[in-house]
C-alpha positions in Angstrom: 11.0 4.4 3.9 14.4 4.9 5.5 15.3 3.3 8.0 16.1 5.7 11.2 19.0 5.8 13.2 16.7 6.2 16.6 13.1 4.5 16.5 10.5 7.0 16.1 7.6 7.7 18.2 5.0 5.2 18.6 2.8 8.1 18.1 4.3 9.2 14.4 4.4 5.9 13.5 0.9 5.3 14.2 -0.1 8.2 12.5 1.4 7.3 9.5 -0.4 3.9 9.3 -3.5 5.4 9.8 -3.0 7.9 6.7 -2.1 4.6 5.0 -5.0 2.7 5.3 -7.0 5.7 4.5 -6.9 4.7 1.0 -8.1 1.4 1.8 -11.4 -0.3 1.4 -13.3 -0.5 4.8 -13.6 -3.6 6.4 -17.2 -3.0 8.4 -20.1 -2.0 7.2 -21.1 -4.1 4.2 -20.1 -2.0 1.5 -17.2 -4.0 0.1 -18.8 -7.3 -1.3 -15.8 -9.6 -1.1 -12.9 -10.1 0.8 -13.7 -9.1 4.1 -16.8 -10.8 6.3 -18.5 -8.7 9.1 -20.7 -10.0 11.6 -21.6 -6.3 13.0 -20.7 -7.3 16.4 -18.2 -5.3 17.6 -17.4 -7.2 20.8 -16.4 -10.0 18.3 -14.0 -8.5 16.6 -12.6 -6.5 19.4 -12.1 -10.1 21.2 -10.4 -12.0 18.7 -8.0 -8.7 17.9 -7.2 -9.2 22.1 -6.8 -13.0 21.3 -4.7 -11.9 18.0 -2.3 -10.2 20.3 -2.0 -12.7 23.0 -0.5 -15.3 20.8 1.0 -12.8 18.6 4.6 -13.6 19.5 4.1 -17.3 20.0 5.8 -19.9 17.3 3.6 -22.4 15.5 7.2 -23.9 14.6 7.5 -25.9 17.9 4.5 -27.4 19.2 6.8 -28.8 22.2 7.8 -25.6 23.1 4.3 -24.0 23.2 1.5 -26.2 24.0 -1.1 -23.8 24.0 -0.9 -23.9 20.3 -1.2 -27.7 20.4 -4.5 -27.4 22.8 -5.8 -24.4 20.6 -5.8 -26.8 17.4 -7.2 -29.5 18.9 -10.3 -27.3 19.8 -10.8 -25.6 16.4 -10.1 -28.5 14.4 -12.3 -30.6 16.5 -15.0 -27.6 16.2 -14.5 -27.7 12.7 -15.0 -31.5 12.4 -17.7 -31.7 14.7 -19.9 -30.5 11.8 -18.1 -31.4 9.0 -18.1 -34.8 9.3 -15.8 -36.0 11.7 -11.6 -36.4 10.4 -8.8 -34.9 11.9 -7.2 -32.3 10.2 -4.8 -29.2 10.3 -5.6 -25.4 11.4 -3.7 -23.2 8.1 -3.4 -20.1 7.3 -6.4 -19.9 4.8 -8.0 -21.9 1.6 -4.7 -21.9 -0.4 -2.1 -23.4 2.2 -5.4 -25.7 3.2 -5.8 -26.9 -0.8 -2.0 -27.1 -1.2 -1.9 -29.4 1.9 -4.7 -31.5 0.5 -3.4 -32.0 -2.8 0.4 -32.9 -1.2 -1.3 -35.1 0.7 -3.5 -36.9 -2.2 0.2 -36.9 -4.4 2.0 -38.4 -1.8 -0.8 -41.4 -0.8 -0.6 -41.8 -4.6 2.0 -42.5 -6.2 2.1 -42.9 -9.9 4.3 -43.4 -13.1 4.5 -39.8 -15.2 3.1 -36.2 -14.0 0.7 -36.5 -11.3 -3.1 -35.4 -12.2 -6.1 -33.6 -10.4 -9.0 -33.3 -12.2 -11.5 -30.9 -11.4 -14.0 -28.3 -12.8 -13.4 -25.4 -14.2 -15.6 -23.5 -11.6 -12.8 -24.6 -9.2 -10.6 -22.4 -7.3 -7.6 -21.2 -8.7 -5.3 -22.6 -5.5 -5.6 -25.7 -7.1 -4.0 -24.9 -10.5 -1.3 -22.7 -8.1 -1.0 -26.4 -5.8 0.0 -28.4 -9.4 2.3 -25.8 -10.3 4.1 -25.4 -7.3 4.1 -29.7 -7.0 4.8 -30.8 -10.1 1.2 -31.8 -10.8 -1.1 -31.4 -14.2 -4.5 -29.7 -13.7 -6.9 -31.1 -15.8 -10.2 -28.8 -16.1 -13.6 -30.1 -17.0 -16.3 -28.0 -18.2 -19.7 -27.4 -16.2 -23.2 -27.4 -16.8 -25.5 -24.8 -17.3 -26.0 -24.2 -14.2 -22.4 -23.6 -13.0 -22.3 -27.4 -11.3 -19.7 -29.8 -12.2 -20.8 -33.0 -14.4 -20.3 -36.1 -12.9 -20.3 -38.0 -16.0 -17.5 -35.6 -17.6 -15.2 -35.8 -14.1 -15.3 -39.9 -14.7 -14.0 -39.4 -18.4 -11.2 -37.3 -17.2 -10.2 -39.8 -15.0 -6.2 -41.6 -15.8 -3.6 -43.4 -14.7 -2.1 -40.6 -13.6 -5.0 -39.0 -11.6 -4.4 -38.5 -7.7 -7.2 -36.2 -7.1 -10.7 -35.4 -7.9 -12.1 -32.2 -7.0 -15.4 -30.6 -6.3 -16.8 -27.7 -4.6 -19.6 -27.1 -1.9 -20.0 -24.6 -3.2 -17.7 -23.0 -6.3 -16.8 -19.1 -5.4 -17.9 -17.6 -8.8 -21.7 -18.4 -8.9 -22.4 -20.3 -5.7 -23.5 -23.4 -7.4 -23.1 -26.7 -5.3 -21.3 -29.7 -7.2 -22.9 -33.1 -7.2 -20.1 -33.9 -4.7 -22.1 -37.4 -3.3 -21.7 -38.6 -7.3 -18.4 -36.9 -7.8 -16.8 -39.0 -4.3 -18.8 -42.5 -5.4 -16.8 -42.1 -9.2 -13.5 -40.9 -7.3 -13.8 -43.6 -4.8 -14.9 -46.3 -7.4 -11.1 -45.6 -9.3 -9.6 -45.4 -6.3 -8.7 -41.9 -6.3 -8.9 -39.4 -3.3 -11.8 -36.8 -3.2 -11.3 -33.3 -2.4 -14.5 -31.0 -1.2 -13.6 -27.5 -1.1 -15.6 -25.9 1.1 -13.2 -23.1 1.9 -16.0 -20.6 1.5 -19.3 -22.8 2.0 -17.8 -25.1 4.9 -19.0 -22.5 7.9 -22.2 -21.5 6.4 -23.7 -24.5 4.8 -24.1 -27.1 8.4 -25.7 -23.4 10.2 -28.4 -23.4 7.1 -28.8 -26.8 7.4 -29.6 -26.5 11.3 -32.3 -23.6 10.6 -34.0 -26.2 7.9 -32.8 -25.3 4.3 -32.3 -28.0 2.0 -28.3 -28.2 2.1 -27.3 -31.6 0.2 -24.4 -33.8 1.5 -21.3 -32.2 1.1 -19.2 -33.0 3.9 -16.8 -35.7 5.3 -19.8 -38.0 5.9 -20.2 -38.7 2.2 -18.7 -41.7 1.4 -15.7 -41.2 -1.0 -15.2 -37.6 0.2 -11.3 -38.2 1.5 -10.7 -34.6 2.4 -12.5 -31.2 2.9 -11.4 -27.5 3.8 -13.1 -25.1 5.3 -12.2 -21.6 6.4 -12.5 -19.9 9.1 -11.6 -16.4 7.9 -14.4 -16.2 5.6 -18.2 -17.4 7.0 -16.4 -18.2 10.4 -15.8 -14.5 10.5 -12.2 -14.8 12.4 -9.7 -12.5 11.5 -7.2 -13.6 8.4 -4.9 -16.3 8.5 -7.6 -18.9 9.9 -8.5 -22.1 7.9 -8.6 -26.0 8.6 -8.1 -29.1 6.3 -9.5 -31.9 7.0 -8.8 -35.9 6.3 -10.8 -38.8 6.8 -8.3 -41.1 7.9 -5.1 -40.3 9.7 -2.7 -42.0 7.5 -3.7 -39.3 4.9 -3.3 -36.1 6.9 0.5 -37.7 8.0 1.0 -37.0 3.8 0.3 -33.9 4.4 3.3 -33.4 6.8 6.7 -32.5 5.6 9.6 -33.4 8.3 13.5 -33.1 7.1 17.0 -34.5 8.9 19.6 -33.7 6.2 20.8 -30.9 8.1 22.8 -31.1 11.7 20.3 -28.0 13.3 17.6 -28.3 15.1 14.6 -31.0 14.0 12.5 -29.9 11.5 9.1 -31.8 11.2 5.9 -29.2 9.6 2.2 -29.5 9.4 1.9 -26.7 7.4 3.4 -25.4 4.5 5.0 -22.2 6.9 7.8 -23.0 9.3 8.0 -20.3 11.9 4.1 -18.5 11.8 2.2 -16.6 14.9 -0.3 -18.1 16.6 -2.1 -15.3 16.8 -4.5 -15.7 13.4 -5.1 -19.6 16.0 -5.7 -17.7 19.0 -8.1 -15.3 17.1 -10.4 -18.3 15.4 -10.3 -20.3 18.5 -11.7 -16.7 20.4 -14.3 -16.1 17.5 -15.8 -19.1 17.4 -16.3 -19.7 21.4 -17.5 -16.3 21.4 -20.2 -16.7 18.5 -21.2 -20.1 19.2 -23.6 -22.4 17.1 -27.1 -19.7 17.8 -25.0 -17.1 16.8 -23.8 -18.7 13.4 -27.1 -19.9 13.0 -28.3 -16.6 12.9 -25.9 -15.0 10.6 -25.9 -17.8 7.8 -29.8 -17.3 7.7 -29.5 -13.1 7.8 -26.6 -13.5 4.9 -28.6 -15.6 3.0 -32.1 -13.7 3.1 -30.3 -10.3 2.4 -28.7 -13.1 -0.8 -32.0 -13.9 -1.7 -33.6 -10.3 -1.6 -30.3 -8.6 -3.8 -31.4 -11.7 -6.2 -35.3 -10.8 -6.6 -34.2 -6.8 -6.2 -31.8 -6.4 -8.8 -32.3 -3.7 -11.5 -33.8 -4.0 -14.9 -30.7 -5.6 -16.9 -29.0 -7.5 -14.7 -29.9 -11.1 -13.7 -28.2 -13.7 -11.7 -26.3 -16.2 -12.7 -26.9 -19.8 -11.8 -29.2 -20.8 -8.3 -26.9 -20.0 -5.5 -26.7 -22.1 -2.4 -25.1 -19.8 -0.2 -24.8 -15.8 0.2 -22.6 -15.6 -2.8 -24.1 -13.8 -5.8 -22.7 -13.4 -9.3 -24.6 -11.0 -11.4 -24.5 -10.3 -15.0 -26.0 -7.8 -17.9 -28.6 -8.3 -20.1 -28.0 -5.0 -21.4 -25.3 -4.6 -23.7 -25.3 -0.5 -23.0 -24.6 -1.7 -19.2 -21.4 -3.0 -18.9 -20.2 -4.7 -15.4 -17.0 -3.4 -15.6 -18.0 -0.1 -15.9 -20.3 -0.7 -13.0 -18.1 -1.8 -10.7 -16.1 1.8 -11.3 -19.0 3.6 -10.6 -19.8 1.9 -7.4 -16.3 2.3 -6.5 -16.7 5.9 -7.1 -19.4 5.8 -4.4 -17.8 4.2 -2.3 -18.8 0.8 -2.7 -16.8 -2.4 -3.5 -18.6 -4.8 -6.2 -16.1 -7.6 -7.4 -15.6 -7.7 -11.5 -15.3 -11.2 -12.7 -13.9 -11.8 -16.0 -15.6 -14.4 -18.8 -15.0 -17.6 -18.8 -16.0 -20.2 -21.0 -18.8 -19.4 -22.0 -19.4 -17.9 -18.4 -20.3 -14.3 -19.0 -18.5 -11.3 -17.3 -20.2 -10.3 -13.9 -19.8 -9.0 -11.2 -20.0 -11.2 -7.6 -21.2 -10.2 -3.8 -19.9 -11.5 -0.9 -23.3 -11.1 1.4 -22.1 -11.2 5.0 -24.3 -11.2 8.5 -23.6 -7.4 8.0 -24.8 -6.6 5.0 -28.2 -4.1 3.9 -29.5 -5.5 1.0 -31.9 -2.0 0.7 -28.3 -0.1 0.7 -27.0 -2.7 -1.6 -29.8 -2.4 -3.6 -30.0 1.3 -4.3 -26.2 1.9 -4.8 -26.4 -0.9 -7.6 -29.4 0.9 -8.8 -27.4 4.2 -8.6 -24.2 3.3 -10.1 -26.0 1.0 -12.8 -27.7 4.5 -14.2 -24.4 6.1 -14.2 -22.9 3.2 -16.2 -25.8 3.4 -18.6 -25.0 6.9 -19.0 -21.4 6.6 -19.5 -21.3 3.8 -21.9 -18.9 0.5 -22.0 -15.1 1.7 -21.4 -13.9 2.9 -24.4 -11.1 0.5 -25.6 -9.1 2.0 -28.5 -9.4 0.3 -31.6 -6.5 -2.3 -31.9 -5.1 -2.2 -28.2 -6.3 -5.5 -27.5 -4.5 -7.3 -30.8 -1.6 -4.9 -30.2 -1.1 -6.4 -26.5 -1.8 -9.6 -27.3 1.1 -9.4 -29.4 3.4 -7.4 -27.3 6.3 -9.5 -25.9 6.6 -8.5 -22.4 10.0 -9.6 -21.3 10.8 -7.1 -23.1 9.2 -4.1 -20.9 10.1 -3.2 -17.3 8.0 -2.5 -14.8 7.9 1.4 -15.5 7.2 0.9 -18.8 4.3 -0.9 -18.5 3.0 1.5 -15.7 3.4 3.8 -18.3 1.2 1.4 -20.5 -1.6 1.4 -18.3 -1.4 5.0 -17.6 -1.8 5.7 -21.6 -5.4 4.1 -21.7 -6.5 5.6 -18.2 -5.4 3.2 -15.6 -5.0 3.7 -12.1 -2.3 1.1 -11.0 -3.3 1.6 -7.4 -6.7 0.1 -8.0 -8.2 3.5 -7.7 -10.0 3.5 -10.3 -9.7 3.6 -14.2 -10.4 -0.2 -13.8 -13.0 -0.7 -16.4 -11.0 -0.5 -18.8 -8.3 -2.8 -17.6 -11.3 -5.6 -17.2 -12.5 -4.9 -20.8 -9.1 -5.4 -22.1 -8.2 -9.0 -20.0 -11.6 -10.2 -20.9 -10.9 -9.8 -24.6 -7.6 -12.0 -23.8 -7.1 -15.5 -23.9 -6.3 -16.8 -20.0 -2.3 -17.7 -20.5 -2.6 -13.6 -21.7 -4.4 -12.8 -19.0 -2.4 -14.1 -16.5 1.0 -12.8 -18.0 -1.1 -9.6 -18.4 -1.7 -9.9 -14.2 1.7 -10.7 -13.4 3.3 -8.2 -14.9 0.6 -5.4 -13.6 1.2 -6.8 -9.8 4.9 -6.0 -10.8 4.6 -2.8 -11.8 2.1 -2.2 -8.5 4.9 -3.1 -5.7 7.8 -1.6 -8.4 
C-alpha cells in the first residue's frame, strides 16, 4: 500500500477489505474448529460489535479521565469472580497478557536469590514459557500422566528455592484433561509458593456445566492454595477478541501485578496491564456479551458444546480415537492408522473448506489433530467432513517428505538465509506460506524436529510470511 495523497473513498476502501478477508477462514458456522467461538446468535454478536464501537476511541490508559472504563471492569471482573471463586482481579486483553500478569505478579511477591522458577506441566500453555522469557524467569516442565493430567507427586519434586510459581490447568488446551489442581495448590501452598489455575479456556464453560449437574472438580479460586486464576472471555465467554480477566485472591497480590513509573517529568504513568494506551472497546464488547447472554444462556451453550464433544468422540471414524477423557468441548484426535496421517487430514478438510487444528508430537504425546466444539457447532456436519476428508487422506497417503530433508534442515544454519530464501525453501517441497494449503508437509517435517528446531523452524517461516 501507498499511502495517497487525498483519502480514498470509504466505499473503495471497504471494498478492498472485504476482498481481503475473502481468503480468510470464516468466523460463523462451526466449520473452523479453533480459534474463533460462535454462539449462532446473531443479535449477540451484532450487540457487542455496537458495544465494540462505542468505546472504540476510549483510552484504557487513564481510568481518571474515563470512568466508564473503571465501572465497566468492575462489572466483568466482578461477573467473572462471582463464579470463580471470589478475588479481585484485572480485565486483559486475552490468556497471554492475563498469564504474563500472573506470573509478574507471583515474581514480584517472591523474591528470591538466582533466576526465578515456575514449574508447571508440560501440557501447559505456551504463554507461560513466553512470560519467563520475556521476565527473566526459568520454566521448568514436568511430564504428565497417561492421561494428559499433571502428577502431583512430580510438581512437588520440581519444587526449589528458586520456584515462584506452580502451575496447573483446568483444563490443558491440547487434550482437555483437568489437572489435580486441589493437590497441585495444597503442595504449592505447603512451600509456600503461589498457585496459578489457568483456566483461560475452561474458566467460562466449566461453573455453566457444573450448574446443569456434570461432575466438574474444584478448580477455581475457592480451592485453598489456588492464589490466582485466568479466565477468558474471548473464548467460552464468546465476546469478541481482546477480552480476558486475571484473577488474585488477595489484593496485595494483584497490586504486583501493577507496573507504575516516575523517572520521567511527563505525565504519571501507573498500568494494570501490560498495554499502556488500549481501546476499551474489546471491555465494552465482554461487558455487552455477557449481560446479553446471561447465566441460562451460558448454561445452555456449555451443555450443547459439550454433547456435540461427546457425540464427535463416540462418532469418530475407523482409525482415529481420542486422546485422553476430556472435560470440556475440546477434542484432540489421533490415528491408529499409520496409512492415515493427521497432517494430511487437516489439508484435506481444508480443501473442503473446513478448519481442523494439526497438533505436533510431543513427548510421547502423539500428533493429532484438536476441535474447538463451540454452542454452534453440528457434530453430524463435523462428522461426515472428517469421514470425507479422512478417505481422501487414506487415498493420498502420508505427505511425501524427501528423503534427507529433515537431517538436511536440522542442520541448516539459518542466520544465514533471508527471508526470501527460505520462502523459496518451503516453496521447493510444496508449501503454501500463506497457510493455504501444502501444510502437510510442513507438519511432517516440524514433527520430525526437536522443539528448539521447531521453534527456530516457526520463527523464521512467520518471517518469511509478513516479509
Amino acid at each position: 500500500m501507498t499511502l495517497p495523497e487525498d483519502g480514498r473513498p470509504a466505499a473503495e476502501l471497504l471494498d478492498r477489505l472485504a476482498a481481503l478477508r475473502a481468503a480468510d477462514l470464516p468466523v460463523r458456522g462451526g466449520k473452523v474448529t479453533a480459534y474463533v467461538y460462535d454462539t449462532g446468535r446473531d443479535a449477540v454478536h451484532d450487540l457487542a460489535a455496537t458495544a465494540y464501537g462505542e468505546m472504540l476511541e476510549v483510552n484504557c490508559l487513564d481510568p481518571t479521565a474515563f470512568p466508564s472504563i473503571v465501572a465497566l471492569e468492575r462489572e466483568v471482573v466482578g461477573a467473572v469472580a462471582a463464579e470463580l471463586g471470589g478475588g479481585t482481579g484485572v480485565f486483559t486483553s486475552g490468556g497471554t497478557e492475563s498469564i504474563m500478569l500472573a506470573v509478574k505478579a507471583a515474581r514480584d511477591a517472591r523474591p528470591v536469590a538466582g533466576r526465578p522458577q515456575i514449574v508447571l506441566p508440560t501440557t501447559a500453555h505456551p504463554a507461560f514459557h513466553k512470560a519467563a522469557h520475556y521476565l527473566g524467569m526459568e520454566a521448568v516442565p514436568v511430564d504428565v500422566d497417561a492421561g494428559f493430567r499433571a502428577v502431583p507427586a512430580s510438581i512437588a519434586a520440581a519444587l526449589t528455592p528458586r520456584t515462584v510459581l506452580v502451575v496447573a490447568s483446568a483444563p490443558s488446551y491440547p487434550q482437555g484433561a483437568m489437572d489435580p489442581i486441589p493437590e497441585i495448590a495444597a503442595i504449592a501452598s505447603a512451600a509456600g509458593v503461589p498457585c496459578h489455575v489457568d483456566a483461560c479456556v475452561g474458566g467460562w464453560v466449566l461453573p455453566w456445566l457444573r450448574d446443569a449437574g456434570r461432575d466438574v472438580p474444584p478448580f477455581d479460586l475457592s480451592v485453598p492454595g489456588v492464589t490466582s486464576l485466568s479466565c477468558d472471555l474471548h473464548k467460552y465467554g464468546y465476546a469478541p477478541k481482546g477480552a480476558s480477566v486475571v484473577l488474585f485472591a488477595d489484593p496485595a497480590l494483584r497490586r504486583r501485578a501493577y507496573f507504575a513509573s516516575a523517572e520521567w517529568p511527563g505525565y504519571t504513568v501507573i498500568n494494570s496491564g501490560v498495554q499502556s494506551s488500549k481501546s476499551a472497546g474489546p471491555l465494552g464488547a465482554a461487558w455487552a456479551t455477557l449481560g446479553a447472554v446471561g447465566a441460562a444462556g451460558y448454561r445452555d451453550l456449555a451443555v450443547r458444546a459439550m454433547d456435540s464433544a461427546e457425540r464427535l468422540i463416540a462418532g469418530l471414524p475407523d482409525g482415529l480415537r481420542v486422546l485422553g477423557d476430556p472435560v470440556v468441548p475440546l477434542v484432540a484426535v489421533a490415528s491408529d492408522d499409520p496409512a492415515l496421517d493427521v497432517f494430511a487430514l487437516a489439508d484435506e478438510a481444508r480443501a473442503r473448506g473446513w478448519f481442523f487444528q494439526p497438533q505436533l508430537s510431543y513427548r510421547g504425546i502423539p500428533a493429532n489433530l484438536h476441535f474447538t466444539i463451540t454452542g454452534v457447532s453440528d457434530t453430524g456436519a463435523l462428522l461426515g467432513a472428517l469421514a470425507d476428508a479422512a478417505k481422501a487422506a487414506r487415498a493420498a497417503g502420508p505427505p511425501a517428505v524427501p528423503d534427507g530433508l529433515v537431517d538436511a534442515i536440522a542442520a541448516l544454519d539459518l542466520d544465514t538465509i533471508d527471508d526470501a530464501g527460505f520462502a523459496e525453501l518451503l516453496a521447493s517441497v510444496g508449501a503454501d506460506p500463506s497457510g493455504g494449503g501444502g501444510m502437510a508437509i510442513v507438519n511432517a517435517v516440524l514433527d520430525a524436529l526437536p522443539p528448539a528446531t521447531r521453534e527456530g523452524l516457526l520463527i523464521r517461516f512467520l518471517s518469511a510470511l509478513y516479509a
